[in-house]
PLY file of the C-alpha trace (Angstrom):
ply
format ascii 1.0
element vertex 278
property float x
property float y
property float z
element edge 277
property int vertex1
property int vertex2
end_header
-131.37 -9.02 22.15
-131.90 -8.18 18.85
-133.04 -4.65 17.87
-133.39 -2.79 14.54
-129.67 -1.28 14.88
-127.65 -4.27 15.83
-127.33 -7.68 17.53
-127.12 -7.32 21.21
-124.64 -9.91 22.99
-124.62 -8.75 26.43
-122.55 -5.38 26.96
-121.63 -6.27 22.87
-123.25 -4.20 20.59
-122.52 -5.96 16.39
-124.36 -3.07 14.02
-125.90 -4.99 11.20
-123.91 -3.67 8.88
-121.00 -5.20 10.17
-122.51 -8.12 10.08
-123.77 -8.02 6.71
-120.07 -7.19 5.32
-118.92 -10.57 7.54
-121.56 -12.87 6.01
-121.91 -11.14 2.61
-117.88 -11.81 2.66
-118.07 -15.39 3.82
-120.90 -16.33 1.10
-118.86 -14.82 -1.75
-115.98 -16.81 -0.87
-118.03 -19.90 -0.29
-119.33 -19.32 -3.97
-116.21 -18.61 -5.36
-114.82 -21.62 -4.02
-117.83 -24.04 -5.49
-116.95 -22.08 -8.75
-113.62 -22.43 -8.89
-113.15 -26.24 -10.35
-114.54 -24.43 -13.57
-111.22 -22.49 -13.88
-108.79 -25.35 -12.99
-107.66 -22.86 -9.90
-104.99 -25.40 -8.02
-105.47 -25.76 -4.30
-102.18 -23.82 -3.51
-103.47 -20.69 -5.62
-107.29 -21.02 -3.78
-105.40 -21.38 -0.63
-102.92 -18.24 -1.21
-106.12 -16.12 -2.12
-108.05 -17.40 0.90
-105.34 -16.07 3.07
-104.93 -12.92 1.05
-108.52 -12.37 1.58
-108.28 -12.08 5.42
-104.96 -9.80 5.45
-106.85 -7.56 3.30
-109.37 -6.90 6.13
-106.57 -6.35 8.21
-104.70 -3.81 5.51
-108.06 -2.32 5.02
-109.09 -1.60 8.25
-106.02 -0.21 9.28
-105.50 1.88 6.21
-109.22 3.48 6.68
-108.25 4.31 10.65
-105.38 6.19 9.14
-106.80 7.59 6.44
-109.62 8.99 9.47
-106.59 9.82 11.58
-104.81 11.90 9.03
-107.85 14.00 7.33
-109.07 14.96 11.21
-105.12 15.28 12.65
-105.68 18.69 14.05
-108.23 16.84 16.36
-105.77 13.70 17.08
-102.98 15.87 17.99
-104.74 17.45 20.69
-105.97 13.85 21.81
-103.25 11.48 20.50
-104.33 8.64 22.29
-107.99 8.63 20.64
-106.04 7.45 17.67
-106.33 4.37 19.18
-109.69 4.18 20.35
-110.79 2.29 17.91
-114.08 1.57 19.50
-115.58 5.37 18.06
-115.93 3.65 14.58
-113.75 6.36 13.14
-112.77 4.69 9.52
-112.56 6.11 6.10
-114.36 3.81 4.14
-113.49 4.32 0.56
-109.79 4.48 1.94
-109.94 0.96 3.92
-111.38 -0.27 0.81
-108.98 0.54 -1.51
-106.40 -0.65 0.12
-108.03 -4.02 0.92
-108.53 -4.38 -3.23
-104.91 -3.12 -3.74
-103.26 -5.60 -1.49
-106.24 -8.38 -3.31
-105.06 -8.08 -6.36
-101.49 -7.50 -5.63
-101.16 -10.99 -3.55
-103.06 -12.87 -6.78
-101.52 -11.15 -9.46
-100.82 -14.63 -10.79
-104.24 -16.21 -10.19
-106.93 -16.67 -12.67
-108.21 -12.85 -12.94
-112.18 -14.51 -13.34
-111.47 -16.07 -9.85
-111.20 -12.51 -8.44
-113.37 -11.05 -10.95
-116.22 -13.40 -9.23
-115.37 -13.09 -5.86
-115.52 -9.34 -5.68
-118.38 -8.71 -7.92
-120.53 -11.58 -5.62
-119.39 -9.55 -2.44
-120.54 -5.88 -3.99
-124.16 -7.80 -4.90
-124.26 -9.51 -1.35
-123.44 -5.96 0.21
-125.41 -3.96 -1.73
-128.50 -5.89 -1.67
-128.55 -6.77 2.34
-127.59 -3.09 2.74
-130.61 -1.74 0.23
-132.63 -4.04 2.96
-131.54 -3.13 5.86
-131.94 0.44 4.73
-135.82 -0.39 4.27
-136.33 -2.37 7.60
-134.96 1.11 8.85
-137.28 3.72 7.33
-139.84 3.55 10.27
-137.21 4.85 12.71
-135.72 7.56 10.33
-138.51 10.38 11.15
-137.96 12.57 14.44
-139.05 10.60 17.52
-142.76 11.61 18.18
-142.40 11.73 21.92
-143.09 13.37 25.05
-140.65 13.48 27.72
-140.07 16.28 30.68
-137.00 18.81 31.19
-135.17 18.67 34.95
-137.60 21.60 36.13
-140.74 18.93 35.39
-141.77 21.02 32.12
-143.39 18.89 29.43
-141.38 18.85 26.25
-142.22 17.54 22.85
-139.27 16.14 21.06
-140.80 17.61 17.54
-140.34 21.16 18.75
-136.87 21.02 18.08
-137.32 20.56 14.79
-136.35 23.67 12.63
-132.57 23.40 13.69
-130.14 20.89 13.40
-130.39 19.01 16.47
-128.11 16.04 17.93
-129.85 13.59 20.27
-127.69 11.62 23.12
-129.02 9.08 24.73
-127.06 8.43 28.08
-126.90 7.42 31.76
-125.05 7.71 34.67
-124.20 4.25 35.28
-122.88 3.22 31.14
-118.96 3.82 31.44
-118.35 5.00 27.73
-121.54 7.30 28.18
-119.25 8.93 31.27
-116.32 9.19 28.87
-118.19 10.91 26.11
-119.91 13.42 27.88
-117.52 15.94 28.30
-116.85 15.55 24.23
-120.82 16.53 23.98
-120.27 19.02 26.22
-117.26 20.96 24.60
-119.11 20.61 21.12
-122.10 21.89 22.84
-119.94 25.53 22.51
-118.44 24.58 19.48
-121.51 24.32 17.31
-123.84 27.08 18.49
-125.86 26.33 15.84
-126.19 22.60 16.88
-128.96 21.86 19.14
-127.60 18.59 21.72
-130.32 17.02 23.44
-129.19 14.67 26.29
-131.97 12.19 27.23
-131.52 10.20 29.97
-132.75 6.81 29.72
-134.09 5.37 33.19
-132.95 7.26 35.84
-134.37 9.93 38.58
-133.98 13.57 38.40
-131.81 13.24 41.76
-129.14 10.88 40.43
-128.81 12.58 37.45
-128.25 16.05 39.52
-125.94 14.75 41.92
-123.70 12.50 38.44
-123.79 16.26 36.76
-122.77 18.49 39.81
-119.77 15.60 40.31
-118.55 15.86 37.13
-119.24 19.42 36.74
-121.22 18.87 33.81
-123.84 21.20 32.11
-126.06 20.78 28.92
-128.57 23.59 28.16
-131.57 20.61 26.58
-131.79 18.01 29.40
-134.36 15.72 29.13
-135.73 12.87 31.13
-136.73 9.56 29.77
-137.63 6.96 32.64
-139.25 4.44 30.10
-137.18 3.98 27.44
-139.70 5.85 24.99
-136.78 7.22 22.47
-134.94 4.42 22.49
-138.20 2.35 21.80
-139.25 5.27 19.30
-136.19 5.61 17.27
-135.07 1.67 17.76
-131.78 2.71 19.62
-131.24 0.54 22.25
-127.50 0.03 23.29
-125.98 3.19 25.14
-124.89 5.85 24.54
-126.21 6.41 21.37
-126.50 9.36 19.06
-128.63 10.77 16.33
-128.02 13.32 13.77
-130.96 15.03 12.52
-131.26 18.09 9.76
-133.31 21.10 10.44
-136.06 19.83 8.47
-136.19 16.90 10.62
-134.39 14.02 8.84
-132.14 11.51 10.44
-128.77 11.72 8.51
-127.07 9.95 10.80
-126.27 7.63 14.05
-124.16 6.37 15.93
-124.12 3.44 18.33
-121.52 3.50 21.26
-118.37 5.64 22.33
-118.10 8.85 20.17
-114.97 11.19 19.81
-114.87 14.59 18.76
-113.37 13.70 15.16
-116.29 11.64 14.25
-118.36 13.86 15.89
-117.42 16.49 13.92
-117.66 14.18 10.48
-121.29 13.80 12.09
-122.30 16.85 12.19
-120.40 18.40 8.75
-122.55 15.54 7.37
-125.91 17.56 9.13
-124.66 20.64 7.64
-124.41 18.95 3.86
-128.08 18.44 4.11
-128.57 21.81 4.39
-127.28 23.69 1.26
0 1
1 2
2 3
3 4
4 5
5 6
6 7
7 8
8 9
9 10
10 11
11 12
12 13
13 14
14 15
15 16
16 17
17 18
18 19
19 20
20 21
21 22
22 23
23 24
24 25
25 26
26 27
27 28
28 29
29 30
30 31
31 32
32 33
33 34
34 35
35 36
36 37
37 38
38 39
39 40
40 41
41 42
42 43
43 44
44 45
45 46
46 47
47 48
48 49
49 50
50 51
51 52
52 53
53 54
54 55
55 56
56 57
57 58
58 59
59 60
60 61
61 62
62 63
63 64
64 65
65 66
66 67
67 68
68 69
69 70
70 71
71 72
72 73
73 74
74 75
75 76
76 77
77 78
78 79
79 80
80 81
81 82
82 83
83 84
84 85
85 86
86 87
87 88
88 89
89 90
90 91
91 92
92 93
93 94
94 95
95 96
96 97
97 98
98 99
99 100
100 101
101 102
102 103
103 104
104 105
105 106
106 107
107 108
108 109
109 110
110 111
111 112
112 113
113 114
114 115
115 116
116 117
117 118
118 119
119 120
120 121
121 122
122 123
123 124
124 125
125 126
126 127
127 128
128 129
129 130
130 131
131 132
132 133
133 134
134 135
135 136
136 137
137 138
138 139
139 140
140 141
141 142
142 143
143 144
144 145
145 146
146 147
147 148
148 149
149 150
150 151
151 152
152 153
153 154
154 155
155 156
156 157
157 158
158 159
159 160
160 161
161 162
162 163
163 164
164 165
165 166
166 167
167 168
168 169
169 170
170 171
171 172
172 173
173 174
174 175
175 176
176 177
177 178
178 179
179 180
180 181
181 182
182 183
183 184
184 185
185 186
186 187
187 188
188 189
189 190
190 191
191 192
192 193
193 194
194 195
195 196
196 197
197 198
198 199
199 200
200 201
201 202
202 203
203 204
204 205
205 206
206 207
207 208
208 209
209 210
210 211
211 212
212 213
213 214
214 215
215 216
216 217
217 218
218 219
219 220
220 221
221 222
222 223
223 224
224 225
225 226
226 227
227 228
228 229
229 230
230 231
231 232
232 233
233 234
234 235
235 236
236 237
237 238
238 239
239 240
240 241
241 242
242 243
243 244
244 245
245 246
246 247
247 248
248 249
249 250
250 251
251 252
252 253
253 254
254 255
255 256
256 257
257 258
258 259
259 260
260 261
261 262
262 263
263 264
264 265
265 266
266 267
267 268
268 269
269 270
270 271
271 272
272 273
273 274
274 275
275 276
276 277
């Protein structure tokens, strides 16, 4: 299924922006190889740089889960094993990329410096452009969901009246395994930002089963919400669970999040709510 978040292959959720850095990567090197005859570039030194290219994701991605790691450690030490739970999309961008260009221009310090020079300003156009596009696909679903759902005790709620806070919207069920793992996470944070409002919508399921997974896993969340058709998810174009939304008092999304979340990038989340704010 394909939805306006990501590419949906079964229980596999790819975010289009991951897939734009992929294919933005693979046409710049295609280009850069049609260009390099030009520069007399041997096939040993196009071959050396091919292969650097690829470690450098690996170096990169690794140095930007570290670079995560160490600014949130206080968080990591208390939960050393979500260091490697990968899966919560917990990277330091800027910090993965350096290091990718580092180890880039390290590995070809004796290629032709227009070979790189090409291949690294045609991936920042690729990026940049698909992203500036993507980002405009997306405006529809960046206002707060105009919908009308019903609390656990059958009162109507309208999703807009939480605007004037900042607010953080879950969507969840009982039956989505990383959902189970990341509610207690919501719930803890829940008491750790009183000034956050969390709004856990669940997405298809009767009042009684979602009583009776609460009470089981001792589980309480002062905004619960019931959404039997899908109308957030269809609203805000969310469709893979769990999957969060940050939104500002004023009602702007700032941010989301698709899948698994841990409390250091929920907290990066939210500090990114309270930027909007000052």
């Amino acid at each position: 299924m394909i939805s306006p978040q990501a590419l949906h292959l079964g229980p596999i959720m790819l975010p289009w922006s991951l897939l734009i850095a992929i294919l933005s990567l693979i046409l710049a090197l295609w280009l850069t190889g049609r260009a390099r005859a030009k520069f007399g570039i041997s096939d040993a030194t196009w071959n050396i740089f091919k292969d650097s290219i690829w470690n450098a994701l690996w170096i990169g991605m690794i140095a930007a889960r570290l670079v995560f790691v160490a600014l949130n450690y206080p968080i990591y030490l208390e939960h050393p094993w979500d260091i490697f739970k990968i899966q919560d999309k917990g990277f330091h961008f800027i910090g993965g990329m350096l290091a990718a260009v580092a180890w880039l221009i390290w590995k070809n310090r004796q290629a032709h410096i227009a070979m790189l020079a090409i291949f690294l300003s045609l991936l920042l156009t690729f990026s940049m452009g698909s992203r500036v596009l993507l980002d405009r696909s997306l405006a529809a679903y960046q206002q707060f969901p105009q919908v009308e759902l019903s609390d656990q005790h059958g009162r109507t709620i309208l999703l807009p009246q939480y605007i004037g806070k900042a607010t953080v919207i879950n969507l969840w069920a009982s039956w989505c395994p990383p959902c189970h793992r990341e509610m207690p996470v919501l719930q803890q944070a829940q008491q750790d930002y009183p000034d956050v409002q969390f709004v856990m919508i669940n997405q298809g399921e009767d009042l009684n089963s979602i009583q009776s997974y609460l009470e089981k896993n001792q589980l309480a969340f002062q905004h619960l919400l019931l959404d039997p058709e899908g109308k957030t998810a269809q609203a805000t174009g969310m469709y893979g669970l769990p999957s969060t939304l940050f939104f500002n008092a004023q009602g702007q999304l700032i941010e989301t999040h698709m899948g698994e979340i841990s409390q250091a990038v929920l907290k990066q989340k939210i500090a990114a709510i309270n930027e909007t704010m000052y």
